[in-house]
N, C-alpha and C positions, 0 to 999 in steps of 0.2 A: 150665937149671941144676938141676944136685942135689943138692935139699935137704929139709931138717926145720928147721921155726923153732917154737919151743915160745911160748906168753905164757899170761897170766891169772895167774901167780903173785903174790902178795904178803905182807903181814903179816899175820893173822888172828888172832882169841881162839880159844881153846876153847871149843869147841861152835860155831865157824863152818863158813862155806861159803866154797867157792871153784868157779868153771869153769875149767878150761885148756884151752887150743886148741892144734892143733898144723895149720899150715900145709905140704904137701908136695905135692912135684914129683910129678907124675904117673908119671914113673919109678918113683919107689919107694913110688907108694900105689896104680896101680890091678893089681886083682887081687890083692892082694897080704892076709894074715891083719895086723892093727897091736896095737900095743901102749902099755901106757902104764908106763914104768919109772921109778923115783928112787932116788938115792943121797944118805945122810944122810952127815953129817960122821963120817969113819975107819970108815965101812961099805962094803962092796960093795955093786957097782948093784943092786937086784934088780925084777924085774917085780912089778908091779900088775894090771894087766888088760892083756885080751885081748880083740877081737872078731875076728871073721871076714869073707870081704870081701861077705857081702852084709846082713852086720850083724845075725845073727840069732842066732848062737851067741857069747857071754861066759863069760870065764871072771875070777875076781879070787885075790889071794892072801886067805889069811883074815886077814890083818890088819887089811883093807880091807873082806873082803864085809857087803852092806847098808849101808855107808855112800857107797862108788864109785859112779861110774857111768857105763861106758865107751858111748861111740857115734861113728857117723862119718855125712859128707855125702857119698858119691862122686859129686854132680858138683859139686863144692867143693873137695873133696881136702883133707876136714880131715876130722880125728880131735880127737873131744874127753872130757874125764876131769871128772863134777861129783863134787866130794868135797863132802862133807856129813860133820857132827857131828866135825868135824877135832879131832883132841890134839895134843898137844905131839912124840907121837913119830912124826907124821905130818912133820916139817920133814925137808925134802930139796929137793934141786932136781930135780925133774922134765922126765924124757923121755919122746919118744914113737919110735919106729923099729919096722921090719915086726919079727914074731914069726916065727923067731926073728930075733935083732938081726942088723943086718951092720956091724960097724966101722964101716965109712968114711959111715956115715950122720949117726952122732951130731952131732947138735947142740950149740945153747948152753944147751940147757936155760931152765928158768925157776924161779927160788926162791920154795920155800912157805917160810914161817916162821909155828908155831904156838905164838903164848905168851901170858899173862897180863901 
């Protein structure tokens, strides 16, 4: 079966943490660059980070850098996202799918929500 299943989201203050995991089929994780993307409410998806497939090269948007932190297990076939020192305009529901994306990957994603 081919898929992405995202978890670890939930409620958090500001200035929390959270990990997300993202579980995937071997189809579309080995070999393959991953990513970690979210869309906040009435925005477009946009990428977060990036690794590569032997986990060595990251890249993050700067919204994100120093506080992300993207890794993967390839004999696991997860990919995972620890967000640290989280704000408010960090809430979106997060995804993960290969770099660049392919449509018919996306999942259900998982909702962060960061509030006081």
């Amino acid at each position: 079966q081919v898929q992405l299943v995202e978890s670890g989201g939930g409620f958090v203050q500001p200035g929390g943490s959270l990990r997300l995991s993202c579980a995937a089929s071997a189809l579309i994780f080995n070999g393959y660059e991953m990513g970690w993307y979210r869309q906040a409410p009435g925005k477009q998806r946009e990428l977060v980070a990036t690794l590569n497939t032997l986990g060595t090269i990251r890249s993050y948007a700067s919204s994100v850098k120093g506080r992300f932190t993207i890794s993967r297990d390839n004999a696991k076939n997860m990919v995972y996202l620890q967000m640290s020192s989280l704000k408010p305009e960090d809430t979106a529901v997060y995804y993960c799918n290969r770099r660049p994306s392919v449509p018919e990957y996306w999942g259900q994603g998982t909702q962060v929500t960061v509030s006081s």
